[in-house]
C-alpha positions in Angstrom: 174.1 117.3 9.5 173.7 114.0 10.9 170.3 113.5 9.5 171.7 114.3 6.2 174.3 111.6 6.3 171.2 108.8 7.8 169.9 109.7 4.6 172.8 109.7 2.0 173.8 106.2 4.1 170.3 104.9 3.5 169.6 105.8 0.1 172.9 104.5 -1.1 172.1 101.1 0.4 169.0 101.1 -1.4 170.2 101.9 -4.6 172.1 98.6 -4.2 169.5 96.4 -1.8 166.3 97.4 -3.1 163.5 94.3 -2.7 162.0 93.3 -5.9 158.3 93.7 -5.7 155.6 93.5 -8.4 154.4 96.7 -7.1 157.5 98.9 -7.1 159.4 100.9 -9.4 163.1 100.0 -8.5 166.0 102.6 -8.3 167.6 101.7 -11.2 164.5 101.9 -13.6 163.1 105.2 -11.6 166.8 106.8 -12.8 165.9 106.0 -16.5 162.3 108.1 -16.2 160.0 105.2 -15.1 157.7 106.6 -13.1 155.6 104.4 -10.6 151.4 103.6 -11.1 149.7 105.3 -8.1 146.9 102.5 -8.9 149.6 99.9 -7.9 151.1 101.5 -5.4 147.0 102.1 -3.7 146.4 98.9 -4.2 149.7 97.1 -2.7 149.0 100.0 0.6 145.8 98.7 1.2 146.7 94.9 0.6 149.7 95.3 3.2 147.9 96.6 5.5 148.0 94.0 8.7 149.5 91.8 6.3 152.8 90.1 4.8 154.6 90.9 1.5 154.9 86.9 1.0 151.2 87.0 1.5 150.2 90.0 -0.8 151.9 88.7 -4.3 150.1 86.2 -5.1 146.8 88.8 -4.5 147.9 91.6 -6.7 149.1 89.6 -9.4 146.0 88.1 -9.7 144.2 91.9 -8.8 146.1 93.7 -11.3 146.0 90.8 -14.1 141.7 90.9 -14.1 141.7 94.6 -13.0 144.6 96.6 -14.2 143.8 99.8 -13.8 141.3 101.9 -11.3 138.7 102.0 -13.9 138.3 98.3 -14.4 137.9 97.9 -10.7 135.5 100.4 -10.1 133.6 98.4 -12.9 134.0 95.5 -10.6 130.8 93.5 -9.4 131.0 93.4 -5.2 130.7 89.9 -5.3 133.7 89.1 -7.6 135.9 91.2 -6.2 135.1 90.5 -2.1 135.9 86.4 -3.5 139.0 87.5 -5.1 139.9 89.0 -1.9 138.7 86.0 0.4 141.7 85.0 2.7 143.8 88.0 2.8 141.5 88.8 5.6 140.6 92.2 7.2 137.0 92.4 4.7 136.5 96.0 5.2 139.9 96.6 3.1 138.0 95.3 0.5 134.9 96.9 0.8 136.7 100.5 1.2 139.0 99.5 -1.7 135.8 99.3 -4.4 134.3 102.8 -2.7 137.6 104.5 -3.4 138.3 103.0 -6.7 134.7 104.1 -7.6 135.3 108.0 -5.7 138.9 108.0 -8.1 136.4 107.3 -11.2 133.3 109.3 -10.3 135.0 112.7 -8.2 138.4 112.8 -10.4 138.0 111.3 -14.0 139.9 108.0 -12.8 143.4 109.9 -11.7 144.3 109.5 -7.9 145.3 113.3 -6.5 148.4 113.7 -6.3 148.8 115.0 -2.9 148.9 113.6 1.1 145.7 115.9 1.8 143.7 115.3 -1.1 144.3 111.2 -1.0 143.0 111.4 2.8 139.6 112.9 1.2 138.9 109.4 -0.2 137.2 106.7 1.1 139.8 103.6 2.9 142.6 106.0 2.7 144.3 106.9 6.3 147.4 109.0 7.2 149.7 106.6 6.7 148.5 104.9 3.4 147.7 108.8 2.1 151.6 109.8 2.5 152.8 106.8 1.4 151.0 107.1 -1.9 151.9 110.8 -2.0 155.6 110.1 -1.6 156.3 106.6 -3.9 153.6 107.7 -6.6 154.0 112.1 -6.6 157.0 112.3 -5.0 155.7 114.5 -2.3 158.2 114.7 0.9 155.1 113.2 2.9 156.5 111.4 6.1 155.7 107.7 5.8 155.4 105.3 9.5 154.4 102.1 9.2 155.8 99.4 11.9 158.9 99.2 9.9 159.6 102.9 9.9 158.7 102.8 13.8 161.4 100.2 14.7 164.1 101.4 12.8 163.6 105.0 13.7 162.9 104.3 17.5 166.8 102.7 17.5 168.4 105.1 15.3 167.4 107.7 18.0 167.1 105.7 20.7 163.6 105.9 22.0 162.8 104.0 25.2 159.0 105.6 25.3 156.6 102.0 25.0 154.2 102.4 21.8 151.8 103.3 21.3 152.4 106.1 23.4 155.3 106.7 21.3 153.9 107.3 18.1 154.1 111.0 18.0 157.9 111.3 18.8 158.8 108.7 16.7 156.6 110.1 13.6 158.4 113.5 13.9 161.7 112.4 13.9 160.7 110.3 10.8 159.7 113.3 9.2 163.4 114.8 9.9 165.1 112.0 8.2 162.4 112.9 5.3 164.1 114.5 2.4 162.8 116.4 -0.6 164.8 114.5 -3.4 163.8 111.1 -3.6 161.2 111.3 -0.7 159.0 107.7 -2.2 162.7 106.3 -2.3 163.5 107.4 1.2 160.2 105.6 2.5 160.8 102.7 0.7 164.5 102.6 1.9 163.3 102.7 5.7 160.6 99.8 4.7 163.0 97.3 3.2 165.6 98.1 5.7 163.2 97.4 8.7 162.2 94.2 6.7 165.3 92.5 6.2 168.1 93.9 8.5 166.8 96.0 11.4 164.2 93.3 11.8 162.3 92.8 15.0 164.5 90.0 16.7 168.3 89.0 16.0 168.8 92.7 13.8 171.4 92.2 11.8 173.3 94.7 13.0 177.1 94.3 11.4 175.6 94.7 7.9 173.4 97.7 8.4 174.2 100.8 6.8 173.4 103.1 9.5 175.2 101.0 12.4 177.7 104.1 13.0 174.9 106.7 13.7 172.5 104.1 15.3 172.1 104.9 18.9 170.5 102.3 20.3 173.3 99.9 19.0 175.8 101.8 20.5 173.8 101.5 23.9 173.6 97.6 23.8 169.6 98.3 23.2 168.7 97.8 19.6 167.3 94.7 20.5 165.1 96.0 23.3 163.3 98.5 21.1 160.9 100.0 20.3 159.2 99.1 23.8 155.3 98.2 23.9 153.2 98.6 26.1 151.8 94.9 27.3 148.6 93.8 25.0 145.8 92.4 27.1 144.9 89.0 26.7 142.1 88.1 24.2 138.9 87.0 24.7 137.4 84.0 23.5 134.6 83.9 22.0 132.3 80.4 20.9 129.4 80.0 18.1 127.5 77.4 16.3 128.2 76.9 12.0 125.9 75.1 10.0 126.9 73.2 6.7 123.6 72.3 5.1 123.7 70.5 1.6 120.9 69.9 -0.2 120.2 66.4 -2.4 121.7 68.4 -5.4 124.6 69.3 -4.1 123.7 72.7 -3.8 125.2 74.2 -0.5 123.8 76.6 2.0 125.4 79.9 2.2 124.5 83.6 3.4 126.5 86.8 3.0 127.3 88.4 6.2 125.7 92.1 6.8 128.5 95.2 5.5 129.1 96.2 8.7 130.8 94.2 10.9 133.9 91.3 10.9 133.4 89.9 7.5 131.1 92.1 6.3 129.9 91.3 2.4 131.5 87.9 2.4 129.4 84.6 1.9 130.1 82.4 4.6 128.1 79.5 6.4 125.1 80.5 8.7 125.8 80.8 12.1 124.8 81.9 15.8 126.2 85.0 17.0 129.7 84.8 18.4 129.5 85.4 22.3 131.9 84.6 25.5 129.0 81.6 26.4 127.9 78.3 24.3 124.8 80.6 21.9 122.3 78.4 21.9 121.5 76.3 18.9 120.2 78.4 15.8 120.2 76.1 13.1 118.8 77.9 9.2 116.7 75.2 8.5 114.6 72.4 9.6 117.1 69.4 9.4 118.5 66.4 11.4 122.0 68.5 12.2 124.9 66.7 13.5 127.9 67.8 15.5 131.1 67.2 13.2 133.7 65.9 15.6 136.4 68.7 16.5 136.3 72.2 16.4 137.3 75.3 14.3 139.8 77.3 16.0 140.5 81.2 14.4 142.0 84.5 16.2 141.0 87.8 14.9 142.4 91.2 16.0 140.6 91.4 19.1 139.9 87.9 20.0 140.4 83.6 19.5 137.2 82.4 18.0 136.3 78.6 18.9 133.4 77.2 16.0 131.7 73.9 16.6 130.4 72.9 13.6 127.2 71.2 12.2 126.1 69.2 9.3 122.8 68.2 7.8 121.6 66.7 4.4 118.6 69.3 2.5 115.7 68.3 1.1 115.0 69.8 -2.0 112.1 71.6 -0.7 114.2 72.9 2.0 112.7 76.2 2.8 115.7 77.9 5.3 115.0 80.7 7.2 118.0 82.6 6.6 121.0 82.3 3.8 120.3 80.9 0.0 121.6 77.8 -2.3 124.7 78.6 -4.4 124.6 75.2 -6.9 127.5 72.8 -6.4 129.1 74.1 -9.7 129.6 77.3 -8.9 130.6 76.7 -5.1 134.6 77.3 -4.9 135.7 77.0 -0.9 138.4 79.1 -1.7 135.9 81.7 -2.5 135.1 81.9 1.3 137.2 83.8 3.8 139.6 82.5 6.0 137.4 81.0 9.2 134.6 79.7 6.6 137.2 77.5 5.0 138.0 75.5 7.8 134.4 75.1 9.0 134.4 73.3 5.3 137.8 71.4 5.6 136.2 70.5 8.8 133.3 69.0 7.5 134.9 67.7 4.9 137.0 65.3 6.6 136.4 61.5 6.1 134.7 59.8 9.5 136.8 57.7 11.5 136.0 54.6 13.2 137.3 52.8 16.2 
């Protein structure tokens, strides 16, 4: 019974509280018969992944107003799509997100299954991005956990096991609190609630719907949970990037290998990133200069510290790796996160004494 009345509490406060987002079907328009675009809702799953709603908007509108449906993006060149995506970060996203809008086109005449199994057959698509499709999109009581779901469920029941270790428990008492009517509601009623009241610090604990069957908050703990197991610190790693421009303006670029931390993004060429200074690798034959200061990045497993180099191109430059893009058609905001700021870098005016 009490899972019952979690979910009658939650829903309610959804019908009510429901964020606004591009991507979503609200409650009040799914009541009149609108039904949500599983295109959308893929795409949104795979932009949020390790990544903010505040971040994503400005992404998908742009995604969904050059490619708005799965056909036009399987149509998609690589290229144009990996520089729309440039910044949001995490490149194989992007990568998996043209092999799976391509499998949707090719294996199932441009219609996403419909179901948590069938969705985990296609390329990019994990557990959690497979039921959350299946429930917002189908309707299929699929269990949804993302970090959200975690927190919120780990103090409703109380759960002092540390993640990751806790994943299990917590992802079956999820799927108790999962119901049959309304399942893509119920999911999205657990997101937004994790997102704006039962948030990670200072929850907001008065206002919450499901204060009176949250244990935690009656222990005194909600604000202790869910444990995690300590995170060992992060390397850092150091490399060499080279900013060659060539009398025309033309700049010096090379796409990175698939495989790999941005894989099939242009970027600048480089060393290899290692725990030691790499020893100097410059692309072409050149009088490169050190640009004062250094580009600093983190990625998931580690800080990255760039020094960077610059060197005017003759226009007979023959570089042994990378290829001229033409000044016209360079746009910095093409490149990926870390690659921008080696340009800003470079970019900024020499100071004197």
């Amino acid at each position: 019974m009490r899972d019952e009345q979690i979910g009658a509490a939650l829903i309610g406060w959804y019908d009510t509280h429901a964020r606004v987002l591009p991507w979503r079907v609200g409650p009040a328009d799914r009541a009149r018969g609108m039904r949500p675009d599983p295109y959308r809702v893929w795409l949104s799953e795979i932009m949020l992944q390790q990544t903010t709603v505040a971040a994503v908007r400005d992404y998908f509108h742009r995604f969904t107003a050059r490619w708005p449906d799965v056909t036009a993006l399987a149509s998609a060149a690589d290229a144009e799509v990996m520089a729309e995506w440039a910044g949001l970060g995490y490149y194989a996203r992007a990568r998996n997100l043209l092999k799976c809008a391509r499998a949707v086109v090719a294996d199932h005449g441009g219609r996403f299954p419909k179901t948590r199994d069938r969705l985990l057959t296609l390329p990019g698509i994990g557990p959690y991005t497979a039921a959350a499709i299946a429930a917002i999109a189908f309707d299929e009581a699929a269990t949804v956990v993302d970090g959200n779901v975690e927190r919120v469920t780990a103090r409703l029941f109380a759960v002092e096991t540390p993640l990751p270790g806790a994943k299990a428990e917590l992802t079956a008492l999820a799927a108790r609190l999962t119901p049959r009517e309304r399942p893509g509601d119920h999911a999205q009623a657990m997101m937004d609630l994790g997102a704006t009241i039962c948030t990670p610090r200072n929850p907001a604990c008065g206002i919450c719907p499901l204060r009176e069957f949250c244990k935690a908050q009656a222990a005194g703990i909600a604000t202790d949970l869910p444990r995690k197991t300590p995170k060992a610190a992060k390397p850092t790693r150091y490399g060499i990037a080279y900013l060659g421009r060539r009398e025309d303006g033309a700049v010096l670029l090379e796409r990175r290998p698939d495989r790999g931390l941005l894989g099939g993004m242009l970027g600048w060429p480089g060393t290899g990133w290692t725990e030691a200074d790499p020893a100097p690798a410059p692309p072409a034959e050149a009088d490169w200069r050190e640009v004062p200061g250094e580009v600093r990045h983190t990625f998931t497993h580690f800080h990255l510290v760039l020094r960077v180099e610059t060197a005017h191109l003759s226009m007979g430059a023959n570089p042994q790796r990378g290829h001229f893009v033409p000044d016209t058609e360079f746009r910095a905001d093409d490149l990926p996160t870390v690659m921008r700021k080696v340009h800003d870098l470079a970019s900024q005016p020499a100071t004197g004494d």
